[in-house]
N, C-alpha and C positions, 0 to 999 in steps of 0.2 A: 200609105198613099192617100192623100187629101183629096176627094173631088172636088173636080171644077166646078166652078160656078156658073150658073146659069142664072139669063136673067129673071127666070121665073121664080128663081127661089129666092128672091128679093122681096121685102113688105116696103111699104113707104114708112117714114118715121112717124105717122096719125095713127098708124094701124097699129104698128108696136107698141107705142104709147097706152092705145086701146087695150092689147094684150096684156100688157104689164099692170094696168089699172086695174082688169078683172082679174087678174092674177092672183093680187094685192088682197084683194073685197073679199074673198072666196077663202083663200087661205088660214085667216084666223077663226074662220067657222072649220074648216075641216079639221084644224088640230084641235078643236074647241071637242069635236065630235069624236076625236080619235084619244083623248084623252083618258089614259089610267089611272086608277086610284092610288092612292099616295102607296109608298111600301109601308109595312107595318113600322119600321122604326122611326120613320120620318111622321109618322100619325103620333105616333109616343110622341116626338119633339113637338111637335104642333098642340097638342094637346095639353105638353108642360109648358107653351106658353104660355095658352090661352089661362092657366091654372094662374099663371105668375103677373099677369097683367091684371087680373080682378084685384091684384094686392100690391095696388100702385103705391109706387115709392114718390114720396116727397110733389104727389097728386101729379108725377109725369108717367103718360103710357101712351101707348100706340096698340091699335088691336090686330093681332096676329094673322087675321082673317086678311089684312092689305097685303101679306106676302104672299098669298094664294093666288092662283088665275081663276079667281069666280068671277061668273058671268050674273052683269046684271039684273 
């Protein structure tokens, strides 16, 4: 059974908007803070790129470190 609705449980669309902005701003610092270190097999993968990119081919590479979420 669904409760009714009442008027008070209403926001105006400024205030949600407002809610949703903070929402927004907050949330990639929290996962930022909640985040675990890689699992060991995925640090092995990461670590033979980084090995395989120092030995660029045909002087094309990209550094392994852009597929990370490091923070600035």
């Amino acid at each position: 059974m669904e409760p009714t609705s009442r008027a008070s449980d209403h926001i105006d669309r400024l205030t949600a908007q407002s809610i949703c902005d903070e929402v927004g701003n907050r949330l990639p610092e929290d996962l930022f803070l909640e985040a675990s270190p890689l699992p060991p097999y995925l640090e092995r993968l990461v670590n033979e790129l980084r090995k395989q990119e120092r030995v660029q081919i045909d002087g094309v590479g990209a550094p392994a470190d852009r597929f990370l979420h490091a923070r600035p």
